[in-house]
VOLO-831364 format. One record per residue (C-alpha): residue in one letter; x, y, z; residue number from 1. Coordinates in steps of 0.001 Angstrom, whole numbers, plus 500000, padded with zeros to 6 digits. Layout:
# VOLO-831364
+--------+--------+--------+--------+-----+
| residu |     c1 |     c2 |     c3 | num |
+--------+--------+--------+--------+-----+
|      a |      X |      Y |      Z | NUM |
...
+--------+--------+--------+--------+-----+
This chain:
# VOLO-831364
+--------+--------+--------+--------+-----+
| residu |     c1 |     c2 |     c3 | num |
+--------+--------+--------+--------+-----+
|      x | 846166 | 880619 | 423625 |   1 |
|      x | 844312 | 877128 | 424550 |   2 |
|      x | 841037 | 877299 | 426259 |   3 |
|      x | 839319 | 874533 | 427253 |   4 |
|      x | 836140 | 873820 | 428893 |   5 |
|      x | 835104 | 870410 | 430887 |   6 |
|      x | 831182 | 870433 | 432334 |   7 |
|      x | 831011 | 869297 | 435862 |   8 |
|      x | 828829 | 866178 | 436625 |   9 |
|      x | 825393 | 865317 | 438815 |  10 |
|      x | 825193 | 862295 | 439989 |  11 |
|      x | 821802 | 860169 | 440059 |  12 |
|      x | 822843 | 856697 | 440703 |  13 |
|      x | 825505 | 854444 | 441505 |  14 |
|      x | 828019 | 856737 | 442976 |  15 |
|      x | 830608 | 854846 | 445431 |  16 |
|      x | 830311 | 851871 | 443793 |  17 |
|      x | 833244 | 853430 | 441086 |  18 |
|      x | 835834 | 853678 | 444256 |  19 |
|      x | 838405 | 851632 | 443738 |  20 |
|      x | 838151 | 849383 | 445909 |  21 |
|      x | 834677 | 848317 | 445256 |  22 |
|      x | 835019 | 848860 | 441954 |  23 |
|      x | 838431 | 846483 | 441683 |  24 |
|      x | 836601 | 843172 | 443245 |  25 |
|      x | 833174 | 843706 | 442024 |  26 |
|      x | 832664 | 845881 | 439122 |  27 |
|      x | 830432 | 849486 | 439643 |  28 |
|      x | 828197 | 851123 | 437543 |  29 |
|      x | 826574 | 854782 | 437805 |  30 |
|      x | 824128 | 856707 | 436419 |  31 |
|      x | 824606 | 860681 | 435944 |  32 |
|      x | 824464 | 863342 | 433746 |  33 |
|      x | 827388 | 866841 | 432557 |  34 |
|      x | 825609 | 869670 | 433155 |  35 |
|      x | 825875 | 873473 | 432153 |  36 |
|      x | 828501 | 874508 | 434910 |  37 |
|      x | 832321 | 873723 | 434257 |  38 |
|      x | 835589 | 874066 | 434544 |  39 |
|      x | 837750 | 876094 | 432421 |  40 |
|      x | 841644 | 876204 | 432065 |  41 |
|      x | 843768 | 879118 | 429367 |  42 |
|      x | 847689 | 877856 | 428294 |  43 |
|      x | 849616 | 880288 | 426935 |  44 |
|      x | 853367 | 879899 | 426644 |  45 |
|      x | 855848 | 881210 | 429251 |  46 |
|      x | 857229 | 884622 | 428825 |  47 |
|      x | 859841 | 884345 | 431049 |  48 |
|      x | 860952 | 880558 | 431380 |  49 |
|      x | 858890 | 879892 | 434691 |  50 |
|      x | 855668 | 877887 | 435372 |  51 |
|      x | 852606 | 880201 | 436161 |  52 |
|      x | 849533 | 879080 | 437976 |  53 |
|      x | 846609 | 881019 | 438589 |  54 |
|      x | 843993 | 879228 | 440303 |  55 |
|      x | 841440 | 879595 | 443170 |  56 |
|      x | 842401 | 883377 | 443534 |  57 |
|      x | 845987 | 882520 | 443896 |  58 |
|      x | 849167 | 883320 | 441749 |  59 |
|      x | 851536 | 880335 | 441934 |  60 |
|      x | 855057 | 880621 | 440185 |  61 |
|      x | 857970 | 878138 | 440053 |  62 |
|      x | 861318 | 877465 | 438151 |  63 |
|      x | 861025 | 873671 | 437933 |  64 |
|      x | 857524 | 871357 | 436949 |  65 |
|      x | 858385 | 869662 | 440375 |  66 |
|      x | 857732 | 872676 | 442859 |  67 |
|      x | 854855 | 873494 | 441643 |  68 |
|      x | 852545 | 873723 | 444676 |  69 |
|      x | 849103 | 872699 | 442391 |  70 |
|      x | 848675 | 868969 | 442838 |  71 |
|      x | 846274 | 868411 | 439838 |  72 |
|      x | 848541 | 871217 | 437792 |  73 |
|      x | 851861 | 869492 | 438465 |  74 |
|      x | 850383 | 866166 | 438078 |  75 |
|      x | 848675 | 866809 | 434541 |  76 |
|      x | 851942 | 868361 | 433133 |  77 |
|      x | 853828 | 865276 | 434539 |  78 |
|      x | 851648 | 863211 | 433105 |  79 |
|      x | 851686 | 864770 | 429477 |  80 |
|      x | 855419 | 865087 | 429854 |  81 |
|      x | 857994 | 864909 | 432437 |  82 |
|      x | 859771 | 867371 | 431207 |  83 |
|      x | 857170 | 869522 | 429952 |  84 |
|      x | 858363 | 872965 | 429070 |  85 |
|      x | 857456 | 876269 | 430977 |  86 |
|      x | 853570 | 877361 | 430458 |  87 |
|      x | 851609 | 879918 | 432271 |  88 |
|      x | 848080 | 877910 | 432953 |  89 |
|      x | 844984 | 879701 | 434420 |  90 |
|      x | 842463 | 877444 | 436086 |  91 |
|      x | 838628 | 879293 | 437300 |  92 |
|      x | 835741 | 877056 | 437893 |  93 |
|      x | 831954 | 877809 | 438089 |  94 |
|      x | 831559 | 877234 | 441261 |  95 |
|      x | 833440 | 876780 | 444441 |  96 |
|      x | 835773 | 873587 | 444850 |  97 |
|      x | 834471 | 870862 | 447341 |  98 |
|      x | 831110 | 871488 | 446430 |  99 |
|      x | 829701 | 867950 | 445368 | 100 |
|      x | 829998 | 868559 | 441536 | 101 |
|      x | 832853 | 866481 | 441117 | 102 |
|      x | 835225 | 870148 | 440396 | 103 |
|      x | 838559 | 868498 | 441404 | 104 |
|      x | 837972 | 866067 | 438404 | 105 |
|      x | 836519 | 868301 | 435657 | 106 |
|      x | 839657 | 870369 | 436489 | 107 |
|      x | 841749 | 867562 | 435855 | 108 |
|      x | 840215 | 866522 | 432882 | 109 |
|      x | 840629 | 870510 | 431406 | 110 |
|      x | 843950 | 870866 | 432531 | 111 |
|      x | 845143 | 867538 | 430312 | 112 |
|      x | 842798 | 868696 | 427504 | 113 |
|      x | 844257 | 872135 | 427272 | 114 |
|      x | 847717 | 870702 | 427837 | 115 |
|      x | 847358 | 868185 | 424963 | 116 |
|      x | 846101 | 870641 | 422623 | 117 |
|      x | 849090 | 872815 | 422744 | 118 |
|      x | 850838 | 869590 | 421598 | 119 |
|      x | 848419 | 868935 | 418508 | 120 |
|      x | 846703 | 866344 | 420214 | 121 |
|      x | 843388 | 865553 | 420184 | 122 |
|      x | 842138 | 863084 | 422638 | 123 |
|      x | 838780 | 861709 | 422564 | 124 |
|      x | 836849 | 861732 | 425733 | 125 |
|      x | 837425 | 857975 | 426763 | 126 |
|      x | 841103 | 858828 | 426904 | 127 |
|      x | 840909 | 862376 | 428841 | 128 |
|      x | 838860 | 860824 | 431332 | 129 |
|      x | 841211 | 857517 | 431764 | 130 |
|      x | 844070 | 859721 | 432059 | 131 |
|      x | 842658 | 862062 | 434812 | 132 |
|      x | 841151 | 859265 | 436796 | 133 |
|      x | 844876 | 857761 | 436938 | 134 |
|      x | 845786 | 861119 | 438713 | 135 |
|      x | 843687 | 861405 | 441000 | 136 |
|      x | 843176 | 857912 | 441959 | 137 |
|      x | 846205 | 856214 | 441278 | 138 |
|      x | 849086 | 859070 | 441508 | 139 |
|      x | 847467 | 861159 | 443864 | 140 |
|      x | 845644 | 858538 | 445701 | 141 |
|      x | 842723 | 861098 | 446116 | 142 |
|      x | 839310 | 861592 | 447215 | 143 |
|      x | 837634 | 860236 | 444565 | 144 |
|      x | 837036 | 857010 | 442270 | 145 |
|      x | 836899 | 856449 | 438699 | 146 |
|      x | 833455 | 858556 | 437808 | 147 |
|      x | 833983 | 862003 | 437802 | 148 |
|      x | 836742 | 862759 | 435538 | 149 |
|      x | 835259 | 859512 | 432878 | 150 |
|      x | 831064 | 861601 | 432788 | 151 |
|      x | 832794 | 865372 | 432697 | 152 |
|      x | 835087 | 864304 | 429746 | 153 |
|      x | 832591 | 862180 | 428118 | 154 |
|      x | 829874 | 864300 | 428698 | 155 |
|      x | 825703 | 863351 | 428530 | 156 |
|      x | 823541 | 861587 | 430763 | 157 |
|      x | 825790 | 858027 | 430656 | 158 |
|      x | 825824 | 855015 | 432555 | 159 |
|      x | 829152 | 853897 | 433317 | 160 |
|      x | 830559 | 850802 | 433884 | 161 |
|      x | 833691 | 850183 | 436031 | 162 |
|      x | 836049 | 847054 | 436278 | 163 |
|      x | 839055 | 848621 | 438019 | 164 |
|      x | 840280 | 851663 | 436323 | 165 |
|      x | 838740 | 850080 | 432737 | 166 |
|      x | 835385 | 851598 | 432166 | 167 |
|      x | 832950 | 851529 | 429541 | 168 |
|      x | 829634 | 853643 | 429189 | 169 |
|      x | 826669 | 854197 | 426794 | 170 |
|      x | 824034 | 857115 | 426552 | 171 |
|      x | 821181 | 856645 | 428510 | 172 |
|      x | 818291 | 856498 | 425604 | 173 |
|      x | 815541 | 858469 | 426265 | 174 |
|      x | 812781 | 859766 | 423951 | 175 |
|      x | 812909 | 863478 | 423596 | 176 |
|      x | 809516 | 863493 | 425260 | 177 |
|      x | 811009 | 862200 | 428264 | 178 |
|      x | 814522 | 863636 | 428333 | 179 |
|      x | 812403 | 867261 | 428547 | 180 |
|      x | 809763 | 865950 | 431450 | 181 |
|      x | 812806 | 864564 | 433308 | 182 |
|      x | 815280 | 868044 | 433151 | 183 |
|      x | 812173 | 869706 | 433977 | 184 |
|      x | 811640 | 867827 | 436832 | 185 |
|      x | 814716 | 868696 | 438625 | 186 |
|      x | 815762 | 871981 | 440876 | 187 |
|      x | 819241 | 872648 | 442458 | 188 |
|      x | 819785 | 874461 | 445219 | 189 |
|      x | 823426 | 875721 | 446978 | 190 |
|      x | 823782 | 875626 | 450660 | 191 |
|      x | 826928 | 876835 | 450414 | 192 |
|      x | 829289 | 874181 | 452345 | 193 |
|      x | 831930 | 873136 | 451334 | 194 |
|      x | 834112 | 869689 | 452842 | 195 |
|      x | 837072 | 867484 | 451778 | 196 |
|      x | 835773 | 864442 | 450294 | 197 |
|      x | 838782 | 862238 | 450887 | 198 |
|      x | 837968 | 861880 | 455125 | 199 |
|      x | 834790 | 860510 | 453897 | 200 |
|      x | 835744 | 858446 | 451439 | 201 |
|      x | 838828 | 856716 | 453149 | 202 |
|      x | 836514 | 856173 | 456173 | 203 |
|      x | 834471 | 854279 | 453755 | 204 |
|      x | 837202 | 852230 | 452383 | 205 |
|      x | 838374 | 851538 | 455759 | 206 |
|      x | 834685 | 849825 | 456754 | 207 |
|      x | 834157 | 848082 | 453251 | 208 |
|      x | 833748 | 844723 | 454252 | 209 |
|      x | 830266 | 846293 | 456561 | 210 |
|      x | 829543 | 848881 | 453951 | 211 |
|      x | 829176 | 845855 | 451096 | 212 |
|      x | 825464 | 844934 | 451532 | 213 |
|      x | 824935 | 848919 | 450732 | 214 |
|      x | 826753 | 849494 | 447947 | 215 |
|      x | 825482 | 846258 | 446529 | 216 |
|      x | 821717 | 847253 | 446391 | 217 |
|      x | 823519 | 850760 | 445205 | 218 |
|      x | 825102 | 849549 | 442295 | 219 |
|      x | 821411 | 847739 | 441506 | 220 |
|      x | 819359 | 850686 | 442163 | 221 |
|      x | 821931 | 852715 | 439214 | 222 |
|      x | 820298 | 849783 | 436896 | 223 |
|      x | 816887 | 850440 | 438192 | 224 |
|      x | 817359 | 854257 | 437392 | 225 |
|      x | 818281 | 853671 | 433956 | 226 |
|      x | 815609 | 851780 | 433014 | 227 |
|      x | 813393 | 854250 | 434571 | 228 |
|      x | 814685 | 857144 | 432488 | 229 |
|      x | 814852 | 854877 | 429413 | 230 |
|      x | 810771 | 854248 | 430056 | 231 |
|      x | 810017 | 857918 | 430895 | 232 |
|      x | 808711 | 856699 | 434509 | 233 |
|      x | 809136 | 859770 | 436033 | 234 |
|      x | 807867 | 858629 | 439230 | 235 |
|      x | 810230 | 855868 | 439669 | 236 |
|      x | 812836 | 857727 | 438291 | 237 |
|      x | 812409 | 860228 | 441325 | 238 |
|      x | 812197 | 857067 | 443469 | 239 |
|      x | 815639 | 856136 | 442516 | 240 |
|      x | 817132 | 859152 | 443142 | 241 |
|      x | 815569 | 859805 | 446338 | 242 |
|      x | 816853 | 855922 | 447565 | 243 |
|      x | 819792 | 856511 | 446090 | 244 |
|      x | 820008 | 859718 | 449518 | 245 |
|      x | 818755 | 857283 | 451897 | 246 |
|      x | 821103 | 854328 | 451192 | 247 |
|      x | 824149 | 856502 | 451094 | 248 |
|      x | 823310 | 857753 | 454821 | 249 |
|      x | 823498 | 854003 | 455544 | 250 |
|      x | 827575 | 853521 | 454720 | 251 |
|      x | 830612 | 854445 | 457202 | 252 |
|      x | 831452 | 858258 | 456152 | 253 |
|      x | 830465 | 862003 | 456261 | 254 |
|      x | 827260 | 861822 | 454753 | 255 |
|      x | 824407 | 862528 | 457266 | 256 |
|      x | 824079 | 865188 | 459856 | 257 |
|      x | 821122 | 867130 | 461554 | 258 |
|      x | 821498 | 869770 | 458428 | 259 |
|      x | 820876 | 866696 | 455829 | 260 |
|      x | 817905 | 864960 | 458274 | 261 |
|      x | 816678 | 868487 | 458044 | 262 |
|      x | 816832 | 869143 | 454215 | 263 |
|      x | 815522 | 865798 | 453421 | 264 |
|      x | 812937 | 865511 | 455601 | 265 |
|      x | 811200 | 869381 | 454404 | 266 |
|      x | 811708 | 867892 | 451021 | 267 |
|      x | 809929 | 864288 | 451343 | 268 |
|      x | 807118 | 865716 | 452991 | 269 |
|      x | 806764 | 867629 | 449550 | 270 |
|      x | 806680 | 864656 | 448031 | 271 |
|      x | 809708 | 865197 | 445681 | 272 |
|      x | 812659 | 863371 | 446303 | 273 |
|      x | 816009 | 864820 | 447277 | 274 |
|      x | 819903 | 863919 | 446863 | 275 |
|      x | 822522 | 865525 | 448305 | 276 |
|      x | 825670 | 864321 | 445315 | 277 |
|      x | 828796 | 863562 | 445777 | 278 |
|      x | 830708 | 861348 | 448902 | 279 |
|      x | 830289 | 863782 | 451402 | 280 |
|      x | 827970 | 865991 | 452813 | 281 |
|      x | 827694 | 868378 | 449731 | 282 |
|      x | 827136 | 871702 | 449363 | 283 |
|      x | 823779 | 871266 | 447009 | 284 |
|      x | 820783 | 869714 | 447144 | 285 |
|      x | 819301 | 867859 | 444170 | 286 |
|      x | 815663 | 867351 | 443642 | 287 |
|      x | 813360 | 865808 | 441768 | 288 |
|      x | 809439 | 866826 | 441294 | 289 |
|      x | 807712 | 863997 | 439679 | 290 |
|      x | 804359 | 865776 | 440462 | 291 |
|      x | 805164 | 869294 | 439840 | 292 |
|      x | 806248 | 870458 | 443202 | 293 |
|      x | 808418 | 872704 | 442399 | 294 |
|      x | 806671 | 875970 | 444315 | 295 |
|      x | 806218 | 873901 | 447128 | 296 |
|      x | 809878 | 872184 | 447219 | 297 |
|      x | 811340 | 876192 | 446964 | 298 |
|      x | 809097 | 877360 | 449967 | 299 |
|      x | 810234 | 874292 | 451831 | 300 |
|      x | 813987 | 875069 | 450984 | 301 |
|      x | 813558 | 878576 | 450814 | 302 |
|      x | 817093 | 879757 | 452949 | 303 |
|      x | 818726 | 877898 | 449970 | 304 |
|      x | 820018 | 879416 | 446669 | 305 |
|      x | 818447 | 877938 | 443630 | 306 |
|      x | 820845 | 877257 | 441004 | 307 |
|      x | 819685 | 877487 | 437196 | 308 |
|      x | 820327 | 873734 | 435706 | 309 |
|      x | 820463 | 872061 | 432434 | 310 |
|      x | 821697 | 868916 | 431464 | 311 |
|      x | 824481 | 868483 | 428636 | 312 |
|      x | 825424 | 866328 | 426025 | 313 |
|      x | 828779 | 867542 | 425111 | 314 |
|      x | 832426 | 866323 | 427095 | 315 |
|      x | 835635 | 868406 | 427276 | 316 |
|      x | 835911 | 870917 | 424381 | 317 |
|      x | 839595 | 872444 | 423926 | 318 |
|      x | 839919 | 874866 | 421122 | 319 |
|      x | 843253 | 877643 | 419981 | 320 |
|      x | 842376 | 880974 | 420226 | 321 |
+--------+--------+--------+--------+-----+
């Protein structure tokens, strides 16, 4: 048996600007961090000559690679061969899809890893995360950009750089100091939507030309965030995030409504700053208490479900069993 593990993301900074078709013209960078939620995929060899899929509480089973009703299954077998033999693959994830935490791409990213494994491969995260992101952005022409399957199969708190499909990253340096003040700063809370990203996004890409001012001064604030974090500014760091929320409700798409006015607005007046990740209207609300508002941020939020978080360092893991 293969089991493999990929984290899912948070986003602080940049997001949108890794679409393709900013990213393609104008180069994108982000800012964001794996964290201690994931997704996790078993491969164990067919017993009977058919595919098996279990995913999302469902049993899937098909004679040939190319029935398979899975989109990200069928795709990452395709993609690690064409005519890749019967396997019986279970996919679970921490949390429920078309949340915000970028689950459709960790998936991706675990699905290859596992897949590759059973071959004796072992790709590095660079790889994992270029081959996903041609998936879902190239084969599947999906609802999201480059970022989410490059951070969950890299894994830390990276800034990412994006010409086109070709991206490069680093570690965000910190001092331990300030790593510790800054995960300490932040709360998570689940509201418990969930939305298809892709009507968002391609309503975006369909108003770029208007939406370019925005994503400029978004791709600049990711650089501003960084170097906050890297000076353990907490305060400015929060500021970042918080503008970050306020500039994305500015762009053609589903990302404002009376519940996010609402949200945001309890949480300012706390004065922590909130984001709600992802491009949509997510299903979680980030937040972060420069000041130590935590009490006050949970009593504002208090119909919410706090979610335990911690930041990560490691990528995709894949290991036999």
């Amino acid at each position: 048996m293969i089991v493999a593990r990929t984290p899912l993301r948070l986003p602080l900074g940049g997001g949108l600007t890794d679409l393709k078709a900013y990213a393609e013209r104008f180069g994108g960078t982000t800012v964001s961090s794996t964290i201690d939620l994931g997704a996790h995929v078993t491969l164990i060899p067919s017993l009977d000559g058919r595919f098996e899929v279990v995913a999302e509480g469902r049993v899937e089973t098909a004679e040939r690679l190319d029935d398979l009703r899975h989109d990200l299954v069928r795709e990452a077998l395709r993609s690690v061969d064409p005519q890749h033999p019967p396997v019986r693959l279970g996919v679970w994830v921490d949390v429920a899809g078309q949340s915000g935490l970028g689950t459709s791409g960790a998936v991706t990213v675990a699905l290859l890893h596992a897949l590759r494994a059973h071959r004796g491969e072992a790709p590095d995260g660079a790889a994992l995360g270029a081959e996903a992101a041609r998936i879902e952005v190239e084969v599947l022409q999906g609802a999201s950009g480059y970022h989410d399957p490059n951070v969950c199969a890299r894994g830390g708190l990276l800034r990412l750089e994006y010409q086109g499909a070709h991206v490069t990253g680093h570690e965000v340096a910190m001092t331990p100091a300030a790593r510790t003040a800054f995960e300490d700063s932040l709360l998570l809370f689940s509201s418990g939507r969930q939305a298809r990203t892709k009507p968002s996004l391609d309503l975006l890409s369909s108003h770029l030309e208007e939406a370019l001012p925005v994503l400029h001064d978004v791709k600049a604030l990711a650089g501003e965030l960084e170097a906050a974090l890297s000076a353990g500014d907490l305060a400015r760091t929060a500021w970042c995030i918080g503008e970050k929320q306020r500039l994305k409700e500015r762009l053609p798409g589903h990302f404002v409504d009376d519940h996010v006015r609402d949200v945001t607005a309890r949480v300012r007046a706390t004065g922590a700053a909130p984001q709600l990740p992802g491009g949509k209207i997510s299903g979680y609300v980030l937040v972060c208490c420069p000041d130590g508002q935590h009490d006050a941020v949970r009593a504002a939020l208090r119909e919410l479900s706090e979610v335990p978080l911690r930041l990560t360092q490691g990528g995709s893991r894949a290991l036999a069993t």
